[in-house]
Backbone bond lengths (Angstrom), bond angles and torsions (degrees), N, CA, C in turn:
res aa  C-N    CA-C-N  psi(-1)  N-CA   C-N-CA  omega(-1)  CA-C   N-CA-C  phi
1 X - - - 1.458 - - 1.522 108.41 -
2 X 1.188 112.19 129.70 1.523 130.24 177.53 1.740 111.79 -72.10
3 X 0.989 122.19 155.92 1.598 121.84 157.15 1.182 123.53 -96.73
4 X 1.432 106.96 147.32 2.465 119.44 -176.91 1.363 77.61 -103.56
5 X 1.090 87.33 135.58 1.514 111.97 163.12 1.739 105.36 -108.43
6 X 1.500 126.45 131.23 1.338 135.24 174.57 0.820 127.39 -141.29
7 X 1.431 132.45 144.76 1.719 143.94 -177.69 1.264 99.35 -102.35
8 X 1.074 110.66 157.70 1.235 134.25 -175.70 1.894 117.09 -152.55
9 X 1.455 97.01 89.25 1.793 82.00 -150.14 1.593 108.37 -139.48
10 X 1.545 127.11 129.09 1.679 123.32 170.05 1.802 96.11 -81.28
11 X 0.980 110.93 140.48 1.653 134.40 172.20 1.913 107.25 -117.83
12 X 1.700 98.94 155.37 1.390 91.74 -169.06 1.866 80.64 -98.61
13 X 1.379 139.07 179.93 1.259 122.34 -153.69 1.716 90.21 -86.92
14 X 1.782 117.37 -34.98 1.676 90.35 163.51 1.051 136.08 -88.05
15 X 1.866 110.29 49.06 1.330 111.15 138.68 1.656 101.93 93.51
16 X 1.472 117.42 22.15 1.403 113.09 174.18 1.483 111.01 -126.94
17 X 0.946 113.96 139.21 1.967 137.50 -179.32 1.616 106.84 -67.40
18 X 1.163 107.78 -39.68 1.670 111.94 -171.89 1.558 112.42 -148.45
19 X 1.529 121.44 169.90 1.220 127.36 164.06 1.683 109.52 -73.56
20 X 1.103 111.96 -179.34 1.575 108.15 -162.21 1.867 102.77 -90.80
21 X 1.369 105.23 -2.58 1.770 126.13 174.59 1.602 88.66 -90.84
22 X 1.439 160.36 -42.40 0.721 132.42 -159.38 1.900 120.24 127.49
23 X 1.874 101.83 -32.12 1.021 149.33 -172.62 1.807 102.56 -56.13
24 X 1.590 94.57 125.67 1.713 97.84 178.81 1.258 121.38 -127.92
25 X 1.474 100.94 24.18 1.368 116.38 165.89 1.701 136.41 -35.75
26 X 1.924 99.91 -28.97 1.436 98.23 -178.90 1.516 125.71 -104.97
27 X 1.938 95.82 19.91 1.345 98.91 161.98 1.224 115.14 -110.78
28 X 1.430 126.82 23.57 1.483 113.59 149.82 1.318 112.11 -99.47
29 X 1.472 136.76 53.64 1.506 154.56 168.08 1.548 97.13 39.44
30 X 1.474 96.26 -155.78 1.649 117.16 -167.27 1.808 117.42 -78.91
31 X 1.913 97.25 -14.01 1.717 96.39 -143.25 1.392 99.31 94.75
32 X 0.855 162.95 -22.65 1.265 125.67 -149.49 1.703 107.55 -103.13
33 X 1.195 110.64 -28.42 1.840 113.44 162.28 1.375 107.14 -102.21
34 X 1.278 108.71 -176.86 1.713 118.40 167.42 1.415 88.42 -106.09
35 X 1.668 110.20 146.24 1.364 117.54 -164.80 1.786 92.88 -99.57
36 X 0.825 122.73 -50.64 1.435 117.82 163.23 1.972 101.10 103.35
37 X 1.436 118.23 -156.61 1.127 101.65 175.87 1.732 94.79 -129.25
38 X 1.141 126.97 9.37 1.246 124.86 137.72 1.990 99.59 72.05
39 X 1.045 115.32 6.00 1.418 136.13 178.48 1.282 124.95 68.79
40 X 1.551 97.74 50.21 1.410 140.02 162.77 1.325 110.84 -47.14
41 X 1.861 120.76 -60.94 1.436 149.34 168.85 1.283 113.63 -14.84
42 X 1.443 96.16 -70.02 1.451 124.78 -146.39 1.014 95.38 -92.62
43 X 1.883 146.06 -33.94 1.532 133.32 -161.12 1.802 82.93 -95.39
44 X 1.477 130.00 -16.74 1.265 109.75 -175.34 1.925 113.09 -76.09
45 X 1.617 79.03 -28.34 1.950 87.80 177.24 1.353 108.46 -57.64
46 X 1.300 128.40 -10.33 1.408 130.33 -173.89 1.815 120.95 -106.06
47 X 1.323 96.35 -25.53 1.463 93.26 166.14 1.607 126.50 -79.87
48 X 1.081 110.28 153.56 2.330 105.74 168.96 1.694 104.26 -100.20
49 X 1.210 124.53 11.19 1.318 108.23 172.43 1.634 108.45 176.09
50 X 1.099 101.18 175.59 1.712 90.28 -175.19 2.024 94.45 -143.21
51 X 0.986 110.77 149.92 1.372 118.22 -177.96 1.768 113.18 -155.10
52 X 1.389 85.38 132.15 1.630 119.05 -140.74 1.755 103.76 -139.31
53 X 1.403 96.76 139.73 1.575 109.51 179.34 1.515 109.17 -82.54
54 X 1.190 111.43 173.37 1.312 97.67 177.70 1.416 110.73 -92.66
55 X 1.409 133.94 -47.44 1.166 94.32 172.42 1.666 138.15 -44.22
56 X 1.115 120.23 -40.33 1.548 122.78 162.66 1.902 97.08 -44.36
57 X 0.990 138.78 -68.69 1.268 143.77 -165.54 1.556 110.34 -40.52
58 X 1.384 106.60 -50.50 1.572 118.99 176.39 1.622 116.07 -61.87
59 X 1.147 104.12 -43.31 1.843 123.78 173.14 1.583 103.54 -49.35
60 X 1.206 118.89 -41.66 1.542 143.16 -153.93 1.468 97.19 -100.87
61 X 1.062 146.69 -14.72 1.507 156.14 169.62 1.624 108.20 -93.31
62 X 1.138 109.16 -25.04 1.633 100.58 179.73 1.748 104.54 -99.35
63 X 1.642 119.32 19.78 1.079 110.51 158.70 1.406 121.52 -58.88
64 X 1.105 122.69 -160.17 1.154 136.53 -174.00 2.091 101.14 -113.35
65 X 0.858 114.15 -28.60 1.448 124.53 170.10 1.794 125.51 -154.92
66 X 1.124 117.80 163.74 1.609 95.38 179.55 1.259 104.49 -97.48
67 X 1.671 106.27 145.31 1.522 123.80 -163.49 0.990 98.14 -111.57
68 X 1.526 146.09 37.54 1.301 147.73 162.43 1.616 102.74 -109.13
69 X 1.571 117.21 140.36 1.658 129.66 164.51 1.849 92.22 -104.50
70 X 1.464 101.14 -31.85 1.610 91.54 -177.35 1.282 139.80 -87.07
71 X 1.602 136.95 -177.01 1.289 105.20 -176.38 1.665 103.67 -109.25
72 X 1.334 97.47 142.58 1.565 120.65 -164.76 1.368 103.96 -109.83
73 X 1.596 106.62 118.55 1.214 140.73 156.75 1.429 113.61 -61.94
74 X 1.156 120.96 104.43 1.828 133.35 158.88 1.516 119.96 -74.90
75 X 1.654 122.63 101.20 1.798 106.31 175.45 1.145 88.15 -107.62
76 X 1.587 88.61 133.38 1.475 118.57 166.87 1.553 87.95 -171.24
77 X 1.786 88.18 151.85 1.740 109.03 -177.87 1.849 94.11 -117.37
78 X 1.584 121.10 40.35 1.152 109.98 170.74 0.950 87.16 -144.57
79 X 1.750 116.54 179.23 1.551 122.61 -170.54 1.691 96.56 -67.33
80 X 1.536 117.51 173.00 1.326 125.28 169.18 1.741 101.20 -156.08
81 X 1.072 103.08 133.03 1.870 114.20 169.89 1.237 88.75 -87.58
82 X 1.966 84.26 129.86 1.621 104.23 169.99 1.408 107.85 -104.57
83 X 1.624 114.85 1.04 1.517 118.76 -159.60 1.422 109.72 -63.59
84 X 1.055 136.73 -34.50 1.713 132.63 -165.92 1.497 93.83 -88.94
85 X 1.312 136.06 -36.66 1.377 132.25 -159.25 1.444 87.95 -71.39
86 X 1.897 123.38 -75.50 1.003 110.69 165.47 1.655 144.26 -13.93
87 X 1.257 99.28 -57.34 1.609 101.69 -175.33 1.674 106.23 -69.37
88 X 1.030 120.99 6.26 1.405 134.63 -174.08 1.662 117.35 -128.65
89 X 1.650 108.26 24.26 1.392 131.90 164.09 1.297 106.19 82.26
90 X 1.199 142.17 21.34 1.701 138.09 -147.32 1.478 103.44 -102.19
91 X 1.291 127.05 138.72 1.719 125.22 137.26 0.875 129.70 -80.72
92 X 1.175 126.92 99.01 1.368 134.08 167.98 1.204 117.07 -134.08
93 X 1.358 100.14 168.73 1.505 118.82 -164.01 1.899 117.06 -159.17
94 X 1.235 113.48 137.48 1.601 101.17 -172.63 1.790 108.69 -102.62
95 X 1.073 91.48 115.24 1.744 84.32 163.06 1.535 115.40 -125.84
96 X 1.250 111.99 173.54 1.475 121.42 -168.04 1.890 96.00 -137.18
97 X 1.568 110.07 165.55 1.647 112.70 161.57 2.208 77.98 130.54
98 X 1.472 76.80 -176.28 1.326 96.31 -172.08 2.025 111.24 -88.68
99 X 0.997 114.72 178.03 1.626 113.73 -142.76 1.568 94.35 -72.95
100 X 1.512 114.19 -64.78 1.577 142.55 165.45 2.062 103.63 -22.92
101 X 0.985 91.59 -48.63 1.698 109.14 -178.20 2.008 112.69 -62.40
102 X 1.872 91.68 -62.86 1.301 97.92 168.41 1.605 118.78 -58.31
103 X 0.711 121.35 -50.39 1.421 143.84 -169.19 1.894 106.71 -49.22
104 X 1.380 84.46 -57.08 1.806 95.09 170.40 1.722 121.45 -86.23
105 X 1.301 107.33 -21.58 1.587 95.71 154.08 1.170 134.12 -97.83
106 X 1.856 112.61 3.97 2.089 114.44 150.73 1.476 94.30 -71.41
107 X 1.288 139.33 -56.68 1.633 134.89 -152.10 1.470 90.12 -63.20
108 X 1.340 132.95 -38.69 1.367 133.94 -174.78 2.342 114.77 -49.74
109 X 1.647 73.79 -35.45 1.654 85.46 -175.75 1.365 102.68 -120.78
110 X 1.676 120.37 51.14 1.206 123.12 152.82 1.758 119.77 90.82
111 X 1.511 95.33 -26.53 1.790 108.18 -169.42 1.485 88.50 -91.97
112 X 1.156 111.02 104.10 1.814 123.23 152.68 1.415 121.02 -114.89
113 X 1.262 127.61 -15.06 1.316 117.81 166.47 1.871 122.77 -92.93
114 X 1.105 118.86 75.35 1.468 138.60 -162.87 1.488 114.44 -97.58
115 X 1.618 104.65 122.99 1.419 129.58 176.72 1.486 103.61 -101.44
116 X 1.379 101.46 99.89 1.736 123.79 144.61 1.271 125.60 -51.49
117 X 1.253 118.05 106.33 1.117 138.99 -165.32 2.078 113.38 -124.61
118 X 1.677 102.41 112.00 1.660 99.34 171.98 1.505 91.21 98.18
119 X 1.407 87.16 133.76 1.602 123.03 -178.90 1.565 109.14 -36.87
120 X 1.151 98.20 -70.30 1.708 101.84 -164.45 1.486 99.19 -69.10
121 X 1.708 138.35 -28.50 1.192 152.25 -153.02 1.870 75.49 -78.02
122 X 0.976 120.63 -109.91 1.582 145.69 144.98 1.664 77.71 43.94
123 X 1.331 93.41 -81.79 1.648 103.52 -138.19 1.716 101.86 -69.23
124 X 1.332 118.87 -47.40 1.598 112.94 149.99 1.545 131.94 -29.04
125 X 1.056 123.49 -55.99 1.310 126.90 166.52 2.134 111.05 -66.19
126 X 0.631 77.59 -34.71 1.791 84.67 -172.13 1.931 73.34 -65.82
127 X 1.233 115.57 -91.60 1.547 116.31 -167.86 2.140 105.50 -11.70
128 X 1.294 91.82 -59.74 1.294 71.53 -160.60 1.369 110.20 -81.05
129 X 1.363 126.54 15.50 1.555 115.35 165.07 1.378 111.51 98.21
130 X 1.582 101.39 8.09 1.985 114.79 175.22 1.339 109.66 -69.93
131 X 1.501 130.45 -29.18 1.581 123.04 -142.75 1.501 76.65 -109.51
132 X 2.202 84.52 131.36 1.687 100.79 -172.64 1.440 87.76 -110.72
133 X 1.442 144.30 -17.85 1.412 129.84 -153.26 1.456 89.03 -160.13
134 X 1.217 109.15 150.48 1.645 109.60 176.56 1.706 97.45 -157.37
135 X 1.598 112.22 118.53 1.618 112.52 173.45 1.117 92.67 -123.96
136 X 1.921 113.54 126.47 0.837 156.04 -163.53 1.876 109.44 -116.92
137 X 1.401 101.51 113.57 1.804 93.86 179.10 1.356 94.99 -123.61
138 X 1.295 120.71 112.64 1.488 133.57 -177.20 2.038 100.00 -84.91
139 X 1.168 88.35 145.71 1.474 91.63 -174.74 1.990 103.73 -123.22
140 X 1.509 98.01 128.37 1.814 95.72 -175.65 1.356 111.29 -47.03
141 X 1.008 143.48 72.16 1.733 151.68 164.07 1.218 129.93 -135.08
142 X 1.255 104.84 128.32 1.914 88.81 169.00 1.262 117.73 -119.94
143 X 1.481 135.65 146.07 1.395 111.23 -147.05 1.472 83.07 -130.79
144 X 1.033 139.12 13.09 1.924 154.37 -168.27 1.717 109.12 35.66
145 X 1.483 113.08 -1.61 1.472 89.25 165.38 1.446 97.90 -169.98
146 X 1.387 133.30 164.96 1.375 146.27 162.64 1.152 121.58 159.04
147 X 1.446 146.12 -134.23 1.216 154.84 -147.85 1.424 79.82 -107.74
148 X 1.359 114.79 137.25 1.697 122.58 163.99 1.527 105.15 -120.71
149 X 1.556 126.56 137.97 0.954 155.66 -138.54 1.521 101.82 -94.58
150 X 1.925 105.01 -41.09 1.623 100.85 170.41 1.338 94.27 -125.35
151 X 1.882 104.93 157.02 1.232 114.88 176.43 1.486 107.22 -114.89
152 X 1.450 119.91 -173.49 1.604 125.08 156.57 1.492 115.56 -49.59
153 X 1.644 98.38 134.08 0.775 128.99 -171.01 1.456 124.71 -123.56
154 X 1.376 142.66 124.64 1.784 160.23 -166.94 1.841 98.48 -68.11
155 X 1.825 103.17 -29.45 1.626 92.15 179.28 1.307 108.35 -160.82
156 X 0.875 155.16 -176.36 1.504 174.66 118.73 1.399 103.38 -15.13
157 X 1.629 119.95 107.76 1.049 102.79 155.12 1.883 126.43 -84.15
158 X 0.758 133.13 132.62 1.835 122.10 146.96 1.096 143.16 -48.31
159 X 1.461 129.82 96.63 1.284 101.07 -177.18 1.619 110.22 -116.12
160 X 1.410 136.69 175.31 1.024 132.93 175.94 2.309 99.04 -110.11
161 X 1.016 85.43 119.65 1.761 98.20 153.33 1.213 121.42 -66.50
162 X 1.621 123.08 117.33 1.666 104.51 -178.89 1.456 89.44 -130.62
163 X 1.405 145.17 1.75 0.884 147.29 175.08 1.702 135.95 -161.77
164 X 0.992 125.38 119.31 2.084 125.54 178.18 1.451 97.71 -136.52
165 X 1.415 96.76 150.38 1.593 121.20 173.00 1.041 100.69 -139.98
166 X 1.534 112.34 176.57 1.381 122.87 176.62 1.688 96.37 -124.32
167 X 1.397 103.45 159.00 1.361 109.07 157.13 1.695 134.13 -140.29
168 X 1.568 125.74 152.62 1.570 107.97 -173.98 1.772 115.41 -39.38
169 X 1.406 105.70 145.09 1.938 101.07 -172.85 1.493 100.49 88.79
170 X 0.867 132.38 36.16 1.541 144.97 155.30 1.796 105.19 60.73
171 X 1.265 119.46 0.79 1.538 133.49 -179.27 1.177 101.85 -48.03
172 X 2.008 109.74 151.56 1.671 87.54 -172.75 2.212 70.62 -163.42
173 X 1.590 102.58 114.20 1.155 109.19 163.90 1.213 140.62 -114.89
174 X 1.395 121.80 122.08 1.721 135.05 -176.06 1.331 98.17 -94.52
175 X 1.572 94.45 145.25 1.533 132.88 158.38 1.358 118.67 -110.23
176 X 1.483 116.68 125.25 1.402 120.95 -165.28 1.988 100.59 -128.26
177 X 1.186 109.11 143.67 1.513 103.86 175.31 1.811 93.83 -120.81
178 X 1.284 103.83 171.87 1.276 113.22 -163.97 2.049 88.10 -115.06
């Protein structure tokens, strides 16, 4: 059995994940709807693990609790403290290597259904032709600069649309298959 690689991601509508600090302040909207979890839940009930850069990882430590049940993959090729994630019930683990590599040593230990998580994470895997599904919930804002979600690219990817909704707060989410 092979591994899906999937995103799971709010975008500001030009197309950025974060402020250029790191900051994700402009995806909890204005107030003016309840942002809801937009079926956040349910695509997480479907993955075995989630794998994440470290900067995304660090962003994710200054929560208020850890929002992972699954076990989370850290890439980074430098040391990383797992101690606070840990003391806060977490699996994790750090690995480093190229995407194709990672990818086949989670399927090795059972985790093949994997949520890509973080810009540069994202955009590595997308490069090498890993990312099978990508849901995208664009939020009415434009924030004119930060972390962008896709980078340069060697070719064109394709994707097929099989699904968009809208939601209250002008939110409007696509499903794309590769």
């Amino acid at each position: 059995m092979t591994s899906t690689c999937s995103v799971f991601c709010g975008v500001s509508l030009d197309g950025f994940i974060a402020r250029p600090d790191g900051s994700l302040d402009f995806l909890e909207g204005d107030g003016s709807a309840e942002m809801g979890d937009h079926g956040y839940d349910a695509f997480m009930a479907g993955m075995d693990a989630i794998v994440m850069g470290r900067n995304t990882y660090e962003v994710v430590l200054t929560f208020g609790s850890w929002p992972f049940t699954k076990p989370v993959v850290v890439l980074s090729s430098r040391a990383v403290d797992l101690g606070v994630a840990r003391e806060r019930g977490a699996s994790v683990e750090v690995m480093h290597g190229e995407p194709q590599e990672l990818a086949a040593a989670l399927a090795a230990k059972g985790l093949f259904k994997l949520y890509i998580d973080g810009g540069q994470t994202v955009q590595r895997f997308q490069r090498a032709g890993l990312i099978d599904r990508l849901i995208l919930t664009q939020l009415p804002v434009l924030i004119g600069q930060g972390i962008p979600l896709f980078g340069p690219l060697e070719r064109d990817i394709r994707l097929k649309l099989v699904s968009s909704r809208t939601f209250p707060g002008g939110l409007v989410q696509s499903e794309y298959l590769r």
